[in-house]
FIRO-249698 format. One record per residue (C-alpha): x, y, z; residue number from 0. Coordinates in steps of 0.05 Angstrom, whole numbers, plus 5000, padded with zeros to 4 digits. Example, Ala and Ser with C-alpha at 12.3 -4.5 7.8 and 13.67 -1.06 7.14 Angstrom:
2
(pt (5246,4910,5156),0)
(pt (5273,4979,5143),1)
This chain:
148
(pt (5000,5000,5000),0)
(pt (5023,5075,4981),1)
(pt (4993,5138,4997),2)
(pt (4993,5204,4954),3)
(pt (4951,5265,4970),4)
(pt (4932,5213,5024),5)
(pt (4891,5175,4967),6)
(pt (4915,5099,4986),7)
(pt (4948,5063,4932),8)
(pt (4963,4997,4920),9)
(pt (5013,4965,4870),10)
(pt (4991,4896,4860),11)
(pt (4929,4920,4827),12)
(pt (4915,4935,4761),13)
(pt (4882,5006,4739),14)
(pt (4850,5032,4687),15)
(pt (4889,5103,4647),16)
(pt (4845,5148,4693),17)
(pt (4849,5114,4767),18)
(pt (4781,5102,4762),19)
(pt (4771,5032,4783),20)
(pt (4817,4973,4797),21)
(pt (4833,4902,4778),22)
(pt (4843,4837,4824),23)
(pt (4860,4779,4779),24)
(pt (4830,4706,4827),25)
(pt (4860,4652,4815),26)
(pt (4794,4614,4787),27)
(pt (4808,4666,4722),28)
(pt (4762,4716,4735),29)
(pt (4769,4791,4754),30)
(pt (4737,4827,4822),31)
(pt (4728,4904,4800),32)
(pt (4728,4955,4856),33)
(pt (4729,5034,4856),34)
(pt (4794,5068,4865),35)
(pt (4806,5115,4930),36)
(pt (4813,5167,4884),37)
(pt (4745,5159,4857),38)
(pt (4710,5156,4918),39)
(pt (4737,5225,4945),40)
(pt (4716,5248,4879),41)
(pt (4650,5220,4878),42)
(pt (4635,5245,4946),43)
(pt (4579,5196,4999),44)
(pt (4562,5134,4953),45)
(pt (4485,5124,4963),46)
(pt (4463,5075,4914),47)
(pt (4501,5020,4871),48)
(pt (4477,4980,4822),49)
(pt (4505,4921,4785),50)
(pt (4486,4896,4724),51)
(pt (4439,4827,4730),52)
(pt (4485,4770,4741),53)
(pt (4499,4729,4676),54)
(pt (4497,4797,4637),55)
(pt (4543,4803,4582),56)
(pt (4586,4872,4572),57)
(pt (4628,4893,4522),58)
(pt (4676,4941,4524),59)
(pt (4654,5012,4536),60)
(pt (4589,4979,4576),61)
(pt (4591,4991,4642),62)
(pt (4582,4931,4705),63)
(pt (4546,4976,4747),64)
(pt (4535,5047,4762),65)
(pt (4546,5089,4829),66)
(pt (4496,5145,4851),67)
(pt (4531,5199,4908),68)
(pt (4505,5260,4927),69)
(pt (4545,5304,4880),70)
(pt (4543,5255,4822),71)
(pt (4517,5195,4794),72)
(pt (4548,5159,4734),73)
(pt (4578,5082,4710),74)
(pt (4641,5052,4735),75)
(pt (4670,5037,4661),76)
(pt (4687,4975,4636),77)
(pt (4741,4963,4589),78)
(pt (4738,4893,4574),79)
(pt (4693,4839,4542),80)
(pt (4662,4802,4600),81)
(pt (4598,4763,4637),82)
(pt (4577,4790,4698),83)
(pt (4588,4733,4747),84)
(pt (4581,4770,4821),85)
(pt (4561,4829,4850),86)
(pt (4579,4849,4925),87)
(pt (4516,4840,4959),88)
(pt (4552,4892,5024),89)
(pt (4558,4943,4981),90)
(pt (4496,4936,4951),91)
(pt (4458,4938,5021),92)
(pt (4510,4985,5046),93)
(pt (4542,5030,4993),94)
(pt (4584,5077,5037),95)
(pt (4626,5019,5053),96)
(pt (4652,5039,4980),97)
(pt (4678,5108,5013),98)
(pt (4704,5069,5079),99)
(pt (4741,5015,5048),100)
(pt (4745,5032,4975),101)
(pt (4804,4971,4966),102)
(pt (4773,4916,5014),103)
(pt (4694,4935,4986),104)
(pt (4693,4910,4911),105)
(pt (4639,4919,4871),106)
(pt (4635,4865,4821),107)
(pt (4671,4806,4793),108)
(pt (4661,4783,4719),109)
(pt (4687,4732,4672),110)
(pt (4724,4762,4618),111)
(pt (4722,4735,4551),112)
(pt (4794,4726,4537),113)
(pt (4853,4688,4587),114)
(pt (4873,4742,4639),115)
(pt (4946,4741,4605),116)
(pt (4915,4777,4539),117)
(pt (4865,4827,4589),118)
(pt (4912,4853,4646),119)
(pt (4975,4879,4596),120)
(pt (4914,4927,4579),121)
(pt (4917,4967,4651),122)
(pt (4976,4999,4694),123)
(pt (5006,4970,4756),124)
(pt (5057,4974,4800),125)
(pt (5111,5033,4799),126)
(pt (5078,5059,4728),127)
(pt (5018,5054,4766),128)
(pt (5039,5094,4821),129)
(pt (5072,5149,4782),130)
(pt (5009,5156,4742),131)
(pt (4959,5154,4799),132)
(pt (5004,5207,4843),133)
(pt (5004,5246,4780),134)
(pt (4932,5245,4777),135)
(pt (4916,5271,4852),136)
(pt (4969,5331,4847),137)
(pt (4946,5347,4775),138)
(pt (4866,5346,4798),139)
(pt (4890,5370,4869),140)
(pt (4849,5312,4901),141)
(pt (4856,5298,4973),142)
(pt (4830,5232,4990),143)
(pt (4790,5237,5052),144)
(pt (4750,5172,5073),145)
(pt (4673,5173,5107),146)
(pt (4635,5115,5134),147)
């Protein structure tokens, strides 16, 4: 775990260009997507998630669920061809745990449609990861604060 503009960070994740959401590879091949730190500051008190029905299919540019604060509402994007194979049923009865525990509170796991080696050399991690999500808080001068 890192920390810049106190927005936690963690290296063994993958992210997408914009810090938006992050990337847990499981062992059984498929992917649990969560909300970065980053975009829970930004978003502000998370009120309302929903995930797309289980078994769903979503190409790329469809997003796996959307997120509803009190200062926006919007999708958590999806860059990858995928099946909808979970959705956190905490964070669906409990939504702030998104701005508590935005690395430990996923938000959905899915099935993508290719092996995880041809899917993950598509996001950042690690120290290229770091450098772009530090960039990202000083450049948008966020400051990751955390509610529960």
């Amino acid at each position: 775990m890192d920390d810049c503009n106190g927005c936690e960070f963690h290296p063994d994740l993958y992210y997408d260009a914009d810090y938006q959401i992050w990337l847990r590879p499981e062992e059984n091949g498929l992917l649990t997507v969560g909300m970065t730190d980053l975009s829970q500051s930004i978003a502000g008190h998370i009120l309302h998630v929903r995930v797309r029905r289980i078994g769903t299919h979503r190409p790329p540019g469809k997003p796996v669920a959307t997120i509803e604060s009190g200062k926006w509402a919007g999708p958590i994007p999806n860059f990858i061809d995928c099946d909808i194979v979970a959705a956190n049923q905490a964070v669906l009865d409990n939504p702030s745990l998104l701005n508590a525990d935005p690395y430990g509170a996923w938000i959905a796991q899915v099935r993508p449609s290719q092996p995880l080696a041809h899917i993950l050399p598509l996001f950042i991690r690690g120290e290229a990861a770091r450098q772009g999500y530090c960039a990202r808080a000083q450049r948008d001068n966020i400051h990751c604060t955390r509610t529960a």
